[in-house]
PyMOL Python script that loads the backbone (N, CA, C, O; Angstrom):
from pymol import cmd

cmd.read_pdbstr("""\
ATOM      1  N   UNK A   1     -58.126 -81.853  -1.032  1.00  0.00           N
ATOM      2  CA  UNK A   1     -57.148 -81.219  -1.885  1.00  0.00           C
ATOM      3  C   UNK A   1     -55.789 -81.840  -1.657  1.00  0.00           C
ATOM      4  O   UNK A   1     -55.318 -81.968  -0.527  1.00  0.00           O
ATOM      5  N   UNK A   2     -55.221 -82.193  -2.674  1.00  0.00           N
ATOM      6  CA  UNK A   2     -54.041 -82.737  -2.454  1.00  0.00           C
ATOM      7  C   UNK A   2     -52.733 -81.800  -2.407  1.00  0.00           C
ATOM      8  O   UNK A   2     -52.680 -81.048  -3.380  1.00  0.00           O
ATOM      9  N   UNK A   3     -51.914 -81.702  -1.712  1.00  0.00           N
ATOM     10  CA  UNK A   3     -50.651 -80.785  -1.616  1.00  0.00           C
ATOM     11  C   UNK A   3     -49.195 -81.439  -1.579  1.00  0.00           C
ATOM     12  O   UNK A   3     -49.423 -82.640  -1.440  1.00  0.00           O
ATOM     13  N   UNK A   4     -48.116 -81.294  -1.622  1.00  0.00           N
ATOM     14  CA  UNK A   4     -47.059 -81.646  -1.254  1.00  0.00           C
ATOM     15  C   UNK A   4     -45.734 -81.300  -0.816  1.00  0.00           C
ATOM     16  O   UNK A   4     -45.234 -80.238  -1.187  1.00  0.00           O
ATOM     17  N   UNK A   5     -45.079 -82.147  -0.015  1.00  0.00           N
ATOM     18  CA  UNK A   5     -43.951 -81.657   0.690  1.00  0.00           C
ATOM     19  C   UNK A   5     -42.627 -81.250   0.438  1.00  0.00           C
ATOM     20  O   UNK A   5     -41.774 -82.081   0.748  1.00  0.00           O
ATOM     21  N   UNK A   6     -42.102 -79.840  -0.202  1.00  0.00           N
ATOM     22  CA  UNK A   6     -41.063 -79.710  -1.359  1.00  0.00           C
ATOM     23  C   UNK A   6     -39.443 -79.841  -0.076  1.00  0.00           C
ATOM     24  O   UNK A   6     -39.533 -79.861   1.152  1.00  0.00           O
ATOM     25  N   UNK A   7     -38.482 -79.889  -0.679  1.00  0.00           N
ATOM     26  CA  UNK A   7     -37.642 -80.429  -0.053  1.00  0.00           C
ATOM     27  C   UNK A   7     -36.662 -80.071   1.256  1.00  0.00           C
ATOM     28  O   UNK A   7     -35.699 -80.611   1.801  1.00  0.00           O
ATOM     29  N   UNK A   8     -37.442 -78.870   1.448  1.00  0.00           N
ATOM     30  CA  UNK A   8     -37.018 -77.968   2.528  1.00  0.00           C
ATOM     31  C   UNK A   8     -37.986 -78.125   4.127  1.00  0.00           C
ATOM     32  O   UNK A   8     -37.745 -77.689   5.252  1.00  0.00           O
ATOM     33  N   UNK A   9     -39.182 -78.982   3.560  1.00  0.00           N
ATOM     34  CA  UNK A   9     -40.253 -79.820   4.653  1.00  0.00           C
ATOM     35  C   UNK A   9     -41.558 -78.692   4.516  1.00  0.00           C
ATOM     36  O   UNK A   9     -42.557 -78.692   5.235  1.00  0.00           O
ATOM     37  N   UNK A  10     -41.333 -77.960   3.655  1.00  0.00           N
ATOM     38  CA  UNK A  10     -42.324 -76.618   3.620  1.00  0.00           C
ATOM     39  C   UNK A  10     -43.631 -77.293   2.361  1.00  0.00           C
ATOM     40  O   UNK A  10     -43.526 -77.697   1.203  1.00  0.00           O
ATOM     41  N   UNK A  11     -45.149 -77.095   3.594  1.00  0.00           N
ATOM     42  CA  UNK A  11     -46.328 -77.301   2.716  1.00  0.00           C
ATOM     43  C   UNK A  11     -46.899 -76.117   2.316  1.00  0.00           C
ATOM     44  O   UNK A  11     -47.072 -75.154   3.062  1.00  0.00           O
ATOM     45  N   UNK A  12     -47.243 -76.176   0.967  1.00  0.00           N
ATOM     46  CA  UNK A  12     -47.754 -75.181   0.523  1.00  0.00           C
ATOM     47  C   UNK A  12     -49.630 -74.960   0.823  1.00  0.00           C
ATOM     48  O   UNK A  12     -50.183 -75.661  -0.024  1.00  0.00           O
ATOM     49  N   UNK A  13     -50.370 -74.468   1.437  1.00  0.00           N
ATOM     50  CA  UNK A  13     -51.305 -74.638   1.394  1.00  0.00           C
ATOM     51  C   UNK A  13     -52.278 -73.986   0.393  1.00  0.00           C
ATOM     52  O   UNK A  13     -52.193 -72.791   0.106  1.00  0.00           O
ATOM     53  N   UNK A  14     -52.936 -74.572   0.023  1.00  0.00           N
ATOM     54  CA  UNK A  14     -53.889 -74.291  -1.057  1.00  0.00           C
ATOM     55  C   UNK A  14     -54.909 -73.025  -1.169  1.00  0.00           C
ATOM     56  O   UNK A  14     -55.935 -73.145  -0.499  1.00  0.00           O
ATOM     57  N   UNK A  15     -54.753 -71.750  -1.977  1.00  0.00           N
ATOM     58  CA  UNK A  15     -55.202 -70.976  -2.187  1.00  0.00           C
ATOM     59  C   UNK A  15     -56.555 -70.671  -1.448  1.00  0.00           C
ATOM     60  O   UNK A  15     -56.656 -70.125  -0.349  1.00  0.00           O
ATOM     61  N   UNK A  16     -57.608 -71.136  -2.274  1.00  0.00           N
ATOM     62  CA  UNK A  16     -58.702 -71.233  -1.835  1.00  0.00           C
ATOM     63  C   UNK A  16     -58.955 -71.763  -0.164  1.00  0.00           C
ATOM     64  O   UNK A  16     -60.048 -71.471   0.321  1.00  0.00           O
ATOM     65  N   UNK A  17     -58.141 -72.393   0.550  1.00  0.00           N
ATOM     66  CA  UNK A  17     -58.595 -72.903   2.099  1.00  0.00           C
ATOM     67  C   UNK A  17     -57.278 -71.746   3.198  1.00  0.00           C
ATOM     68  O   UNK A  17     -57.324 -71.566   4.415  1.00  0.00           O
ATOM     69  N   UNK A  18     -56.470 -71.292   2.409  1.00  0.00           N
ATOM     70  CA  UNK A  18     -55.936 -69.994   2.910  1.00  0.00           C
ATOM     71  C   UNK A  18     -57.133 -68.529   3.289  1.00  0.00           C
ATOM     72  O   UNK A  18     -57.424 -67.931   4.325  1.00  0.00           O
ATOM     73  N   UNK A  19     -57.646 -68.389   1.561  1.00  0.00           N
ATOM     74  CA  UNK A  19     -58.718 -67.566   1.926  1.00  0.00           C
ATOM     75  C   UNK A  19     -59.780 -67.769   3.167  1.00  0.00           C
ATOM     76  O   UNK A  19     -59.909 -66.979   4.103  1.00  0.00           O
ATOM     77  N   UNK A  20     -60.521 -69.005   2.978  1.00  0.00           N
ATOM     78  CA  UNK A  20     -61.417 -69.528   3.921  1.00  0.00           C
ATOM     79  C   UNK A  20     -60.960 -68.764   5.273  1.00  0.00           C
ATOM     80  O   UNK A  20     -61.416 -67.873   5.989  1.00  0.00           O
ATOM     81  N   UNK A  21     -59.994 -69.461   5.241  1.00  0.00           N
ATOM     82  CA  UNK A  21     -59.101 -69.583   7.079  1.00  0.00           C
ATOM     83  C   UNK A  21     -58.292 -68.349   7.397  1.00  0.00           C
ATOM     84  O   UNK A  21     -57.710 -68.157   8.465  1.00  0.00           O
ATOM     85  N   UNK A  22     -58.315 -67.432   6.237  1.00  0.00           N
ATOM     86  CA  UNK A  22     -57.741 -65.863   6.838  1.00  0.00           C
ATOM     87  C   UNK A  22     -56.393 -65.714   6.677  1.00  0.00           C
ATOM     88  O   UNK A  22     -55.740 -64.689   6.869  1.00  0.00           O
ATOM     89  N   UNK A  23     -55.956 -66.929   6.265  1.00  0.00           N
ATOM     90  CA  UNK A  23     -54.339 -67.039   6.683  1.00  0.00           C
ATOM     91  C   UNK A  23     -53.374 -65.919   5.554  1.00  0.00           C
ATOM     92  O   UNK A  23     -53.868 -65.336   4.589  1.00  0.00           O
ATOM     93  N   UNK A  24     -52.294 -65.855   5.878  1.00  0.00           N
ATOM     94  CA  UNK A  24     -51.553 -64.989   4.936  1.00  0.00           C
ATOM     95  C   UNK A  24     -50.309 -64.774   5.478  1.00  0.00           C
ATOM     96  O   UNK A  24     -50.117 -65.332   6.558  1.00  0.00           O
ATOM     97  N   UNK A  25     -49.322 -64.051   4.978  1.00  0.00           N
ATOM     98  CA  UNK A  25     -47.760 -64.554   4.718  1.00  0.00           C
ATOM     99  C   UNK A  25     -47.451 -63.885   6.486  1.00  0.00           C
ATOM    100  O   UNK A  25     -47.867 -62.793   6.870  1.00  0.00           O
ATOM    101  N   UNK A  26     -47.049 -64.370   6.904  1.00  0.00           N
ATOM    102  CA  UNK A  26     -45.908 -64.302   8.419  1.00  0.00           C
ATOM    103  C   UNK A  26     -47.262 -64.228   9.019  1.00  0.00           C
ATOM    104  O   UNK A  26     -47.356 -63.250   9.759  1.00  0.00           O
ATOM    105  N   UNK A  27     -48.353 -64.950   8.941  1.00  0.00           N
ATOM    106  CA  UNK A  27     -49.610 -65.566   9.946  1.00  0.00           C
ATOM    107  C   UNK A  27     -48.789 -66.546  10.938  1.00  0.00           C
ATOM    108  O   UNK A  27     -48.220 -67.567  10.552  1.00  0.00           O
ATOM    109  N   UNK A  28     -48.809 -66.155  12.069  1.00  0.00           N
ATOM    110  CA  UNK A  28     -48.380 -67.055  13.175  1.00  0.00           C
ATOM    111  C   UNK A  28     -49.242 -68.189  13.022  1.00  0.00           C
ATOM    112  O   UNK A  28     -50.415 -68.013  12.693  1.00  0.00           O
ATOM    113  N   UNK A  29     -48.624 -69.721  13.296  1.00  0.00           N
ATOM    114  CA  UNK A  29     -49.804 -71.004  13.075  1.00  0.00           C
ATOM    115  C   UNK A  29     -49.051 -71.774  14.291  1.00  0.00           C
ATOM    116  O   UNK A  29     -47.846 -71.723  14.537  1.00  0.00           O
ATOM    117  N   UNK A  30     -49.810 -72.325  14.825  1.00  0.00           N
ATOM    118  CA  UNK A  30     -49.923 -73.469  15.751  1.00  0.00           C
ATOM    119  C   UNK A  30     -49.401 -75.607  15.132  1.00  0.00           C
ATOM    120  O   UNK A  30     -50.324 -75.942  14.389  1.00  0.00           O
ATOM    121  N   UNK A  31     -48.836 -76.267  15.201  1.00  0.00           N
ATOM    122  CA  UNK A  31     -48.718 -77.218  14.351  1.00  0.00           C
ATOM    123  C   UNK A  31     -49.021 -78.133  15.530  1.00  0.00           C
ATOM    124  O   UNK A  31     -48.452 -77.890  16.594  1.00  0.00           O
ATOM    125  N   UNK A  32     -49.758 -79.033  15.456  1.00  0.00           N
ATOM    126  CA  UNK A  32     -49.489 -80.074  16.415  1.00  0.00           C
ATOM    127  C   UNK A  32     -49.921 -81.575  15.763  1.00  0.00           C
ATOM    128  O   UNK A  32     -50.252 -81.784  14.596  1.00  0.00           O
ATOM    129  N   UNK A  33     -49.825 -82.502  16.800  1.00  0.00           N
ATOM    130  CA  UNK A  33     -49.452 -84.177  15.991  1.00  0.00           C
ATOM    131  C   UNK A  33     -50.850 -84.657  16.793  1.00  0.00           C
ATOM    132  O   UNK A  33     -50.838 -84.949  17.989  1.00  0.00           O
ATOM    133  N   UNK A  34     -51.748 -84.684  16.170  1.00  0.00           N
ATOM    134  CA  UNK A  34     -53.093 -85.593  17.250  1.00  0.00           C
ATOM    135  C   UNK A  34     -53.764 -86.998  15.974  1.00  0.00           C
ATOM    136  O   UNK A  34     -54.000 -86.961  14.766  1.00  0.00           O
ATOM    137  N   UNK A  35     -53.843 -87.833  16.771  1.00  0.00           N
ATOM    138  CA  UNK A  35     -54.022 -89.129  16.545  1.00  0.00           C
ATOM    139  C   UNK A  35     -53.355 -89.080  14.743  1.00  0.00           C
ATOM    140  O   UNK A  35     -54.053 -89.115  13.730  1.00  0.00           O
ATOM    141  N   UNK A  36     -52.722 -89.043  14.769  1.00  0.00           N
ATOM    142  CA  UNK A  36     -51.805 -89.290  13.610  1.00  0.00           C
ATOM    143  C   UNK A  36     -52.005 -88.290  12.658  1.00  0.00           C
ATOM    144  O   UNK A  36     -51.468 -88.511  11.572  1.00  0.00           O
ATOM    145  N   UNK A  37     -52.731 -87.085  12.787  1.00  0.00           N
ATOM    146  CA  UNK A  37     -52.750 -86.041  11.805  1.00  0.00           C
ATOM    147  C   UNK A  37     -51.933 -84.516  12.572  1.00  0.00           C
ATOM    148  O   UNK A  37     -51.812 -84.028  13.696  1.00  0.00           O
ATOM    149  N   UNK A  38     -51.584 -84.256  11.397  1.00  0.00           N
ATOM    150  CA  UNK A  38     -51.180 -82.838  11.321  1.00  0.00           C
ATOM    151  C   UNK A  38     -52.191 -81.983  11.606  1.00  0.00           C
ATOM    152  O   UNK A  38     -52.948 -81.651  10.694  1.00  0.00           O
ATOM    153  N   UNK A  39     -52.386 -81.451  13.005  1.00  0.00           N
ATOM    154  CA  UNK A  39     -53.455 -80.167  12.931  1.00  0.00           C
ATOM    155  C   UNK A  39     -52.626 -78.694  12.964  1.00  0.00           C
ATOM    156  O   UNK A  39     -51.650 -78.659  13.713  1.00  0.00           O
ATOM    157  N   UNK A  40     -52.928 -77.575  12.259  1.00  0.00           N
ATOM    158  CA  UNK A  40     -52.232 -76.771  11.635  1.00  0.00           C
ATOM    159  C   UNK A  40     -53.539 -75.212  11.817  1.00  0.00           C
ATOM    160  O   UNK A  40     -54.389 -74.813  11.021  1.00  0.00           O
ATOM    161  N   UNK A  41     -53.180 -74.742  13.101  1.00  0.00           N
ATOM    162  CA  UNK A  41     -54.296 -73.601  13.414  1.00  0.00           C
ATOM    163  C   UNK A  41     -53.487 -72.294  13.682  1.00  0.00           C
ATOM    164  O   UNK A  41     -52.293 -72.280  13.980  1.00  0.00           O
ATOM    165  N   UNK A  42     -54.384 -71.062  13.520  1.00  0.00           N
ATOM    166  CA  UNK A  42     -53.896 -69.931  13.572  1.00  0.00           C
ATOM    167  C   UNK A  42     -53.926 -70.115  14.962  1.00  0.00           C
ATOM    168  O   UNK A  42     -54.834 -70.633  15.611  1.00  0.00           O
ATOM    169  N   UNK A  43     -52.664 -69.563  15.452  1.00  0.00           N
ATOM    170  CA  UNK A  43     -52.346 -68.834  16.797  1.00  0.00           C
ATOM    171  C   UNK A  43     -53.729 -67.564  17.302  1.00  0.00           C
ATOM    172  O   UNK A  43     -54.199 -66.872  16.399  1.00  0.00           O
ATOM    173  N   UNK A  44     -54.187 -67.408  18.558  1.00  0.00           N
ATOM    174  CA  UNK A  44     -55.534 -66.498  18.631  1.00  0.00           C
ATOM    175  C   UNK A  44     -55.253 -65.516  18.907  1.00  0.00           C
ATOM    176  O   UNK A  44     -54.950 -65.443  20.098  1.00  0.00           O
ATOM    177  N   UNK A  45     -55.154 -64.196  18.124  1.00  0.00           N
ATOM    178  CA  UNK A  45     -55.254 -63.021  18.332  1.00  0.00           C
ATOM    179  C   UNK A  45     -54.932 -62.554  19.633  1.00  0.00           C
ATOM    180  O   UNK A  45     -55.667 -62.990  20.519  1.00  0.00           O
ATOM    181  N   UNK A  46     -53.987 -61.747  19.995  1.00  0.00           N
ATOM    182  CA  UNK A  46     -53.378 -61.426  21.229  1.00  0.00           C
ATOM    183  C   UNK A  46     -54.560 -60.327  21.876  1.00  0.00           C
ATOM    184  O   UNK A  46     -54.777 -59.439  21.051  1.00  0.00           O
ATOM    185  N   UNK A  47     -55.294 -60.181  23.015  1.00  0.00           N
ATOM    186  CA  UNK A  47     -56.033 -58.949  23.199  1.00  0.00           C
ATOM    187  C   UNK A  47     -55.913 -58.867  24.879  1.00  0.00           C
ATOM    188  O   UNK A  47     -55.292 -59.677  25.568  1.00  0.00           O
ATOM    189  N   UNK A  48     -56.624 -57.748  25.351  1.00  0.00           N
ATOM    190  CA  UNK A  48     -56.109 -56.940  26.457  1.00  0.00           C
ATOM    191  C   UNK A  48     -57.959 -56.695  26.625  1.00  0.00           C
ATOM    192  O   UNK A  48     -58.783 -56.235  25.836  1.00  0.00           O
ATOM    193  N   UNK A  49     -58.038 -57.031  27.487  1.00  0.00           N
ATOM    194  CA  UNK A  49     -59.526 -56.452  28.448  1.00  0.00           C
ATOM    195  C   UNK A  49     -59.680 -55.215  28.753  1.00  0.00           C
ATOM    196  O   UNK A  49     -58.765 -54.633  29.336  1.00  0.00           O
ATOM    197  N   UNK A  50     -60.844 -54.563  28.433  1.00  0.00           N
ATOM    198  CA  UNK A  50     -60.792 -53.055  28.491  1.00  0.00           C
ATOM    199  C   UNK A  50     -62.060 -52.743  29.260  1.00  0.00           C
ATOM    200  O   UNK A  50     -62.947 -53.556  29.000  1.00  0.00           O
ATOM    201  N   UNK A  51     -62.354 -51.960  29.986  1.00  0.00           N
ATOM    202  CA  UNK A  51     -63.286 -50.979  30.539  1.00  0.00           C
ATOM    203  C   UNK A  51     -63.945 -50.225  30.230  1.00  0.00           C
ATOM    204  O   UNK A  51     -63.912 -49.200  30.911  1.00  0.00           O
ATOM    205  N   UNK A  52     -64.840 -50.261  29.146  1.00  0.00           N
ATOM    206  CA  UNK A  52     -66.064 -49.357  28.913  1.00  0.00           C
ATOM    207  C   UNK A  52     -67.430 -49.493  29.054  1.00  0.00           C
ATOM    208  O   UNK A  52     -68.246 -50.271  28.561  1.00  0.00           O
ATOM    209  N   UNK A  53     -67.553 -48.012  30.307  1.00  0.00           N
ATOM    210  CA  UNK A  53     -68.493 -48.357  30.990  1.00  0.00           C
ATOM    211  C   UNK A  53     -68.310 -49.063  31.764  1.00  0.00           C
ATOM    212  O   UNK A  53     -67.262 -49.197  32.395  1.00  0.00           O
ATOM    213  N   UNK A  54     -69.879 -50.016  31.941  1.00  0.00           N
ATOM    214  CA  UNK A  54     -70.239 -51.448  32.816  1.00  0.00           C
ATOM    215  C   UNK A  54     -69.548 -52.999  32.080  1.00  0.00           C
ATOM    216  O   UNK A  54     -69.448 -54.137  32.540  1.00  0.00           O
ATOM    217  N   UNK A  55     -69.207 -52.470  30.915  1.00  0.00           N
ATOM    218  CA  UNK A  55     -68.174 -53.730  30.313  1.00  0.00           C
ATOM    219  C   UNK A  55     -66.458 -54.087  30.271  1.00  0.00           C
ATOM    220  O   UNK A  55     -65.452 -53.411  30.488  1.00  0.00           O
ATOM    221  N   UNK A  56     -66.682 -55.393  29.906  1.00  0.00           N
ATOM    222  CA  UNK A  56     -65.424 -55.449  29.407  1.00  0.00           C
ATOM    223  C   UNK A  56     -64.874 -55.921  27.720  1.00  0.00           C
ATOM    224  O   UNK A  56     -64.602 -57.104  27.512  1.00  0.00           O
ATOM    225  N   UNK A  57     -64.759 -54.944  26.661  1.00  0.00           N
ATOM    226  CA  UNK A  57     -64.262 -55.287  25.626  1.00  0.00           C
ATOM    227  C   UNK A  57     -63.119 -55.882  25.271  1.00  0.00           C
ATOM    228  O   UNK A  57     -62.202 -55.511  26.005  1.00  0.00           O
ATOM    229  N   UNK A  58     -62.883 -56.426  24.691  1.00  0.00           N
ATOM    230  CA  UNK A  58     -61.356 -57.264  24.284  1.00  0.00           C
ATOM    231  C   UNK A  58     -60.913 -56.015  22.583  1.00  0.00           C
ATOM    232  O   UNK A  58     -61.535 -55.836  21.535  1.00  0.00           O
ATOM    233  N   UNK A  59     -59.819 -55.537  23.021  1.00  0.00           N
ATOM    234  CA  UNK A  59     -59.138 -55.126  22.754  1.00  0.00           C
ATOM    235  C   UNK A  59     -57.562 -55.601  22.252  1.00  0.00           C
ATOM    236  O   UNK A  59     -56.523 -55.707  22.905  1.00  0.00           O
ATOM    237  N   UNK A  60     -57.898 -55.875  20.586  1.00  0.00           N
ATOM    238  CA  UNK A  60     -56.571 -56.788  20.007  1.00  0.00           C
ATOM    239  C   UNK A  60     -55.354 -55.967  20.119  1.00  0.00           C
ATOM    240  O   UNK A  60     -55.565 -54.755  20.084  1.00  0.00           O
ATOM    241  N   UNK A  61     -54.249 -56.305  20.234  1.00  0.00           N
ATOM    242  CA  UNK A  61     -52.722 -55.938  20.133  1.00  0.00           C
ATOM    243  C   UNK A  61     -52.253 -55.251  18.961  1.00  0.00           C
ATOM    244  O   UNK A  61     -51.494 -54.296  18.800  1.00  0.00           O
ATOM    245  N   UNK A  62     -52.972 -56.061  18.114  1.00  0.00           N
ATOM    246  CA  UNK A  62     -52.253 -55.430  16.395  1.00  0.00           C
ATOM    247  C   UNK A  62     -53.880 -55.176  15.695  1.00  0.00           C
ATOM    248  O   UNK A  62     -54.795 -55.978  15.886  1.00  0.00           O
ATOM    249  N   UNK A  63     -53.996 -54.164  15.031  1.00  0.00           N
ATOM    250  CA  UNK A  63     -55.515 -53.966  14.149  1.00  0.00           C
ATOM    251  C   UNK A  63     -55.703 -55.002  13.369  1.00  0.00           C
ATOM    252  O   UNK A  63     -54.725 -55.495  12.809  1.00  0.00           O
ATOM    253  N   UNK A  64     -56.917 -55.505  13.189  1.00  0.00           N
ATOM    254  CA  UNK A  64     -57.981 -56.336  12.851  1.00  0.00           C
ATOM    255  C   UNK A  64     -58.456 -56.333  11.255  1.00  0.00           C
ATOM    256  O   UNK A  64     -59.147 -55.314  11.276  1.00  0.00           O
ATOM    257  N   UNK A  65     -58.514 -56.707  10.197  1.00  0.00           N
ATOM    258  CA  UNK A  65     -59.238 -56.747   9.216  1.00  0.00           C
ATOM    259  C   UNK A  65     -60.702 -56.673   9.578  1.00  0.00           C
ATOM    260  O   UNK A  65     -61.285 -57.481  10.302  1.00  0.00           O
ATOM    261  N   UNK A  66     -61.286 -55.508   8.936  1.00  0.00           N
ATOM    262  CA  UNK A  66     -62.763 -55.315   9.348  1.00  0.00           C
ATOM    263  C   UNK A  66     -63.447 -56.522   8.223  1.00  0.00           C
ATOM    264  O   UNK A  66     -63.030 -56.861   7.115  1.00  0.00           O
ATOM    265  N   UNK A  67     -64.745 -57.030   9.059  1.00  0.00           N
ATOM    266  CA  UNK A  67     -65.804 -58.091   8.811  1.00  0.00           C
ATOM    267  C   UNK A  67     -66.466 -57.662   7.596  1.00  0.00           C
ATOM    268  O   UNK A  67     -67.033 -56.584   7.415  1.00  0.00           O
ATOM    269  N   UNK A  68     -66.336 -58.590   6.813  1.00  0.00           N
ATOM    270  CA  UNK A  68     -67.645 -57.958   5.149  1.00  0.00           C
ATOM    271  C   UNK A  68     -68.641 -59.324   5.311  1.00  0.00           C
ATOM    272  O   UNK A  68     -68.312 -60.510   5.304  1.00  0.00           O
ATOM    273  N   UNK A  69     -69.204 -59.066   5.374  1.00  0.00           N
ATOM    274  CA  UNK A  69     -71.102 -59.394   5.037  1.00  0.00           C
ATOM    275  C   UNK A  69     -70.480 -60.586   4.463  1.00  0.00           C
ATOM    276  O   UNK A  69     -70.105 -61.242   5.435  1.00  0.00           O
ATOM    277  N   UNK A  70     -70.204 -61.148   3.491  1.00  0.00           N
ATOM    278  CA  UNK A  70     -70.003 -62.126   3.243  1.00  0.00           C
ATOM    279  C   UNK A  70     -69.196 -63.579   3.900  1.00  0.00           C
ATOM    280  O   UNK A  70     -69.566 -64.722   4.165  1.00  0.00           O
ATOM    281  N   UNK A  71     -68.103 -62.935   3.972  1.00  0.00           N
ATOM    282  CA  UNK A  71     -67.450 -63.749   5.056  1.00  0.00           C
ATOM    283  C   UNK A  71     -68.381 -64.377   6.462  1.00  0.00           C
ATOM    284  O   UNK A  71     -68.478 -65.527   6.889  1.00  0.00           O
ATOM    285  N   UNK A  72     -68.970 -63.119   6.928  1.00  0.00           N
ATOM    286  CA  UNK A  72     -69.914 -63.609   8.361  1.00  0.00           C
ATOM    287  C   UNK A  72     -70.828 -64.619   7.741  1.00  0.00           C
ATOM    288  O   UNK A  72     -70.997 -65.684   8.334  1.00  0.00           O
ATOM    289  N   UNK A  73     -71.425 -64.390   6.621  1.00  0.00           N
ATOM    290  CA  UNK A  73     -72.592 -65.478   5.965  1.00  0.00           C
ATOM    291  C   UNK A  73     -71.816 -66.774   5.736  1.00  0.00           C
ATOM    292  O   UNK A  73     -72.505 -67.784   5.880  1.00  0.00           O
ATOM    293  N   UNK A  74     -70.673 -66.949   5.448  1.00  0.00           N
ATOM    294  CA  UNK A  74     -70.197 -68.251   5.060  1.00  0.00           C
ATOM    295  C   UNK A  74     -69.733 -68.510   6.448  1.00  0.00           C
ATOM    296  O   UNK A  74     -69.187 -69.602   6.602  1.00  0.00           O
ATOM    297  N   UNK A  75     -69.791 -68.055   7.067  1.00  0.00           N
ATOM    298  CA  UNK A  75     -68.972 -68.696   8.939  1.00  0.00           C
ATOM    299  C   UNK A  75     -70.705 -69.181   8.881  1.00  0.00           C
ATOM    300  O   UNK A  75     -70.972 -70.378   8.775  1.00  0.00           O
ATOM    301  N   UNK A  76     -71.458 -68.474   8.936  1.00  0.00           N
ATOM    302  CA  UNK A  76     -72.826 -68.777   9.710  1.00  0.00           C
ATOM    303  C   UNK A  76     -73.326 -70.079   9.300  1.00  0.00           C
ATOM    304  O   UNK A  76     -73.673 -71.017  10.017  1.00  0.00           O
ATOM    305  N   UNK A  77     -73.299 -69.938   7.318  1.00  0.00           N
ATOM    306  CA  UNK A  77     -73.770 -71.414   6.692  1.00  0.00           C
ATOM    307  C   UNK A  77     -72.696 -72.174   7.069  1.00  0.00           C
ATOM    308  O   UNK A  77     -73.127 -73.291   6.782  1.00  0.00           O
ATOM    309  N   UNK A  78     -71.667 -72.338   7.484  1.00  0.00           N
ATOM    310  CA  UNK A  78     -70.569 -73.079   7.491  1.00  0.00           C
ATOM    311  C   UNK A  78     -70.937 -74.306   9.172  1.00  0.00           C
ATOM    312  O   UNK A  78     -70.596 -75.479   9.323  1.00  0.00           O
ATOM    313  N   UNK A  79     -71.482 -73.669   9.844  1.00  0.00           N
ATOM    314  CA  UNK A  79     -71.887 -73.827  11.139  1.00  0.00           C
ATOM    315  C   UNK A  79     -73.201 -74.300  11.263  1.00  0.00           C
ATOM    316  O   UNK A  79     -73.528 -74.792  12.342  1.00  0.00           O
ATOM    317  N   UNK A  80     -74.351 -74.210   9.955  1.00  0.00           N
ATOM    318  CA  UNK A  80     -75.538 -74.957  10.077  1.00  0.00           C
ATOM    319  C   UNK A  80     -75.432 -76.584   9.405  1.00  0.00           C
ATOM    320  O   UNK A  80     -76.182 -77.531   9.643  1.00  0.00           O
ATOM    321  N   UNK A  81     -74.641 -76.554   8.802  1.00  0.00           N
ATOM    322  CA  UNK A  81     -73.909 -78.082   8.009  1.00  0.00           C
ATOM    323  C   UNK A  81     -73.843 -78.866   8.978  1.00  0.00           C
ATOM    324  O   UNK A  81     -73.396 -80.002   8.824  1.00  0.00           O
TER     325      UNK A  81
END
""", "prot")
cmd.dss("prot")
cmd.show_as("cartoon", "prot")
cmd.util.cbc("prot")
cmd.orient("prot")
């Protein structure tokens, strides 16, 4: 997909690979410079280790968008490719 750089240095990223990747407006992102590309990743969810029971759950900072059936199916086919 082609995008471009408007004059303030701000990329717009493309609808459809926003959805994919979860992203959305004041999404913390990661930017870094590796072998000559722009890699551009969400920052990982802040969480806190918890005690229930004989376990330990991870417990996020800020609430979570709950998982729909679909999404998990396209991570899963996404990962047999």
């Amino acid at each position: 997909m082609k995008t471009a750089i408007d004059g303030l240095g701000r990329v717009v990223v493309p609808k459809v690979l926003r959805e994919q990747l979860g992203l959305h407006a004041r999404r913390a992102l990661e930017i870094t410079l590796r072998d000559g590309a722009l890699i551009i990743e969400p920052l990982p969810t802040q969480v806190t280790l918890v005690r229930r029971g004989h376990r330990l759950v991870a417990q996020p900072h800020k609430p979570l968008p709950s998982l729909k059936s679909d999404l998990v199916r396209d991570v899963l086919e996404g990962t047999r490719r």
